[in-house]
C-alpha positions, -999 to +999 in steps of 0.1 A: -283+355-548-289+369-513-284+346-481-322+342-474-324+332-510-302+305-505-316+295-473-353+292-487-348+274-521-320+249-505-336+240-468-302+245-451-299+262-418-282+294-415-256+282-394-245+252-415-246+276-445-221+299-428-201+267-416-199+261-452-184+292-459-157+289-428-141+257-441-138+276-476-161+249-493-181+280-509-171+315-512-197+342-511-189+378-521-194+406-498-209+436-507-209+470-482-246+478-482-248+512-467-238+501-428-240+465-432-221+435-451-244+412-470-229+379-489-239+374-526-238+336-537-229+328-570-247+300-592-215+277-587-218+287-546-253+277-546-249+246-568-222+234-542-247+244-512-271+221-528-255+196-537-235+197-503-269+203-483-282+165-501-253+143-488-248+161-452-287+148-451-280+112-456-253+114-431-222+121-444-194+138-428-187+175-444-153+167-453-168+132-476-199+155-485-172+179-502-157+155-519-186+138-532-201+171-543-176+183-562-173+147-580-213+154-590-206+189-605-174+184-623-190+151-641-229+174-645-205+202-661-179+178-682-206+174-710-186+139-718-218+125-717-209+112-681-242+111-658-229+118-622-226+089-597-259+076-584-264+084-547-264+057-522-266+063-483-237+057-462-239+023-438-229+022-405 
């Protein structure tokens, strides 16, 4: 999946996507494409931009965002029959 891809089916803003990508929370591939590099995102990349993208929205800081959006894929992807956590916003 190509950058703009990512940008129009998840809502997030180039530069937070690319912020994403400098703390190592996803790790896009990079392709030569003739003069010029392009990123390729992976299903698990954009799954984790997603899921990321939803929690930075109601406020949470990247480093709890991470965390909490890892939680939500490993328990989607355990097949235990585990739902993942329900979502509540963060207080102040």
């Amino acid at each position: 999946m190509k950058t703009s891809q990512i940008l129009e089916k998840t809502g997030i803003p180039r530069h937070k996507l690319y912020y994403l990508e400098q703390k190592g929370y996803i790790k896009p591939r990079r392709v030569t494409a003739g003069d010029h590099e392009i990123r390729e995102y992976s299903k698990k990349d954009f799954l984790m931009v997603e899921t990321l993208w939803k929690y930075l929205q109601m406020g949470f800081k990247h480093k709890m965002a991470y965390a909490k959006a890892t939680d939500d894929i490993k328990a989607a992807a355990g097949g235990n029959g585990t739902k993942p956590k329900a979502v509540t916003k963060k207080r102040s």
